[in-house]
C-alpha positions, 0 to 999 in steps of 0.5 A: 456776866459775860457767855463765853462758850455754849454747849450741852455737858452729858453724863450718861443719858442726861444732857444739860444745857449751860452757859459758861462764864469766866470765873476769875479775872486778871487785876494786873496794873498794865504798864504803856512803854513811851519814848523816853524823848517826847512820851509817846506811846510805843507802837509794835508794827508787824514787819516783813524782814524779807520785802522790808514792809508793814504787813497787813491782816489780809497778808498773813497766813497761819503756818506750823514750822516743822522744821528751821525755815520749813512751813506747812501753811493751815488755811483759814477754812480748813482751821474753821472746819475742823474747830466747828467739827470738835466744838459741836460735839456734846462736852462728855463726862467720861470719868468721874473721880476724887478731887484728892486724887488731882494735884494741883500742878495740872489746874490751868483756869477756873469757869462758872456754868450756869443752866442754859434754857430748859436745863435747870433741872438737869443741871441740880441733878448733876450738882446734887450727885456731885455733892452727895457722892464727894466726886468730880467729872472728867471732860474734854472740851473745845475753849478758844481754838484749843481742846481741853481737859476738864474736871467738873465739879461744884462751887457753892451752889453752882458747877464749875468747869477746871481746864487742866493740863494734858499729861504731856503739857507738865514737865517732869520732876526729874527734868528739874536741875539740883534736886537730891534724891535723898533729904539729910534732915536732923531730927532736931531741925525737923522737930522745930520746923514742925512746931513753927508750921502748927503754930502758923497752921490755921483755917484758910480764909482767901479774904485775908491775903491781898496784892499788896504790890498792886495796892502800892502801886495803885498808890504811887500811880495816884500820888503822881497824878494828885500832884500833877507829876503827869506826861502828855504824849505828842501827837504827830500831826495828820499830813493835809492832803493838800500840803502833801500834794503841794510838797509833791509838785514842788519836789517833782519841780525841783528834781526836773530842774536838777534833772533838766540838762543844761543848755550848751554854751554858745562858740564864740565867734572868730576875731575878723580884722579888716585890712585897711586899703591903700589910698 
């Protein structure tokens, strides 16, 4: 399994090497875009709307708009510095309270830790803790440019790291158009409603539900290509540099020609009659 992140996770005194591995991954079927004319993949160029051009990777900066059409440009080294001065800190449990007491709505992705050199014996410390006391950590932690809050808790026989949402980063529920204050619920309708969710109330087992849309798609993909129902994009030939240089001249050639003045159309000569002489 791929390490994402290296560090040391302390509480306390103790410190504890680990690795940490992605503990979830996306199963989505990407779709390519082609042109519908020929079945060529589409390509995204990235463009400058000002100088009417492509724009390389060495020619682009990173900005904050502060304002509309006002930048305040980040350079490369200042953004380094100040990632390498918070991902060299030690990652910190700073709390450590009931899982109950988090709603889900601040969960963001999952993450495996895995004991790094000399820290299996720490790492069980903390796993052990966890388990006997029914608790979870709270941490702030450096993930890909970006801090993040964190709870770290135990997954079977290993600790797992959380990314949750800053306060600020969940909208507020009042925020959210047309809900009513008050619930006008009969009695009736919600004595029925609560017979039909114990009936449909059972042990939770994630092995029973699966992506039933990407199983069908994975189908029809495959139905297509059994039955040869397949494009080949075109391809646009690479230009010979010989050829371009021979278009080149012949170009350059044609334009002189058009260019070249054109030579002035000699004055014809005056009519001379000669007078005959009397004999």
């Amino acid at each position: 399994m791929h390490t994402m992140w290296k560090g040391t996770i302390s509480f306390g005194l103790v410190n504890i090497p680990v690795k940490m591995h992605a503990a979830t991954e996306n199963k989505d079927i990407k779709l390519r875009q082609l042109h519908k004319e020929c079945q060529s993949p589409i390509k995204y160029e990235r463009t400058c709307p000002n100088c009417d051009r492509e724009v390389k990777n060495d020619e682009i900066v990173k900005a904050y708009e502060y304002a509309k059409d006002k930048f305040v440009v980040l350079d490369d080294e200042d953004l380094e510095a100040l990632k390498k001065e918070q991902a060299d800190k030690a990652v910190e449990i700073v709390d450590f309270v009931k899982l109950e007491e988090i709603d889900p709505i601040y969960f963001e992705k999952s993450y495996y830790l895995s004991p790094n050199e000399g820290g299996s014996k720490a790492y069980g410390l903390l796993h052990s803790a966890l388990k006997d006391t029914g608790k979870i950590g709270i941490a702030k932690m450096m993930i890909r440019s970006k801090e993040q809050l964190a709870i770290i808790r135990i997954y079977e026989n290993a600790l797992i790291v959380e990314t949750i949402h800053f306060p600020d980063e969940v909208r507020q529920v009042k925020d959210v158009p047309n809900i009513p204050e008050e619930f006008d619920t009969l009695q009736k309708e919600l004595e029925t409603a609560k017979m039909l969710i114990e009936q449909l109330t059972t042990k939770f087992d994630p092995e029973k539900y699966n992506d039933d849309y990407r199983t069908a798609l994975l189908e029809l993909i495959e139905a297509k290509k059994n039955n040869e129902e397949v494009v080949i994009g075109e391809t646009k030939p690479k230009p010979d540099n010989v050829t371009n240089l021979m278009d080149a001249l012949q170009a350059s050639l044609e334009k002189t020609k058009k260019n070249k003045p054109k030579p002035k159309a000699a004055k014809p000569k005056a009519a001379t009659t000669k007078k005959k002489v009397a004999k």
